[in-house]
C-alpha positions in Angstrom: 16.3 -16.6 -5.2 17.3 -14.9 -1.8 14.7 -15.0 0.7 16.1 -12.3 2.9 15.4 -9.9 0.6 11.6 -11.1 0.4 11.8 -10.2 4.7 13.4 -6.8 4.8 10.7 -5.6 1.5 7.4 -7.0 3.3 8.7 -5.4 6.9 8.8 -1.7 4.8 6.0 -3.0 2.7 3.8 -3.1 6.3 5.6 -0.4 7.9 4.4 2.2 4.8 0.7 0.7 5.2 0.8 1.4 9.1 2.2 4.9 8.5 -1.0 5.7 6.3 -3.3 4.7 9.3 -2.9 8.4 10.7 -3.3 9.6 7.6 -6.9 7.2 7.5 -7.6 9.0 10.7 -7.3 12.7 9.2 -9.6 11.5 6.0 -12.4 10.1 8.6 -12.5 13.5 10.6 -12.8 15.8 6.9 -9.2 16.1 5.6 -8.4 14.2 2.4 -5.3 13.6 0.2 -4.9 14.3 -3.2 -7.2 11.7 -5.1 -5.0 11.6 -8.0 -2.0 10.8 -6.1 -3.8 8.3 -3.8 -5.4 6.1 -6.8 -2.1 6.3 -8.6 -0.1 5.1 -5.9 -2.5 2.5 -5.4 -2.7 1.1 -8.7 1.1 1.3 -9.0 1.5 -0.8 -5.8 -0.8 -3.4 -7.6 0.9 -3.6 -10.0 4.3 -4.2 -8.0 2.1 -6.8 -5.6 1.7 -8.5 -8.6 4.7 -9.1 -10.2 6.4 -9.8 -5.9 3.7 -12.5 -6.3 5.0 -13.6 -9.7 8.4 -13.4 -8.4 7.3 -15.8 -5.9 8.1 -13.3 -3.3 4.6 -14.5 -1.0 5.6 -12.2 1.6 6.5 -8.9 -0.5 3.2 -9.5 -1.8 1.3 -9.6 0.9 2.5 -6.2 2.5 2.2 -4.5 -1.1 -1.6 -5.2 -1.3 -1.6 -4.1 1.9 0.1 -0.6 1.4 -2.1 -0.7 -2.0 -5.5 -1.5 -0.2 -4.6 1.6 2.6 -3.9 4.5 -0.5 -7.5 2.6 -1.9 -9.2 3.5 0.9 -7.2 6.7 1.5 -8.9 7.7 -2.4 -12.1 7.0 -1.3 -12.1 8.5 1.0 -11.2 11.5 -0.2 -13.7 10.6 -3.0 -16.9 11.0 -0.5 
């Protein structure tokens, strides 16, 4: 299995979970997201973690539960 691929999908895997950090900003001062779209996006990026992780693909892993763990917090945020 290529490897580079692995790189280039956990350096946009990271880069989407730092882009929501403005967005985790906004939900702390009042303003939320839709809840729907933030727990579906999360459980969908689960479920891609976990079959990066049963690809072997470590690193794609890691940044997916990372993106997923931001749009969980993002939800509950938006929750409370």
């Amino acid at each position: 299995m290529k490897k580079w691929q692995d790189k280039v999908m956990m350096i946009l895997g990271f880069g989407f979970g730092f882009m929501l950090i403005p967005m985790l900003l906004d939900s702390l001062n009042g303003n939320t997201v839709n809840i729907i779209t933030a727990c579906l996006t999360s459980i969908a990026l689960y479920i891609t973690a976990y079959c990066m992780y049963t690809l072997d693909l470590k690193l794609s892993f890691t940044s997916n539960m990372f993106s997923a763990s931001m749009w969980g917090i993002l939800a509950i945020l938006s929750f409370l």
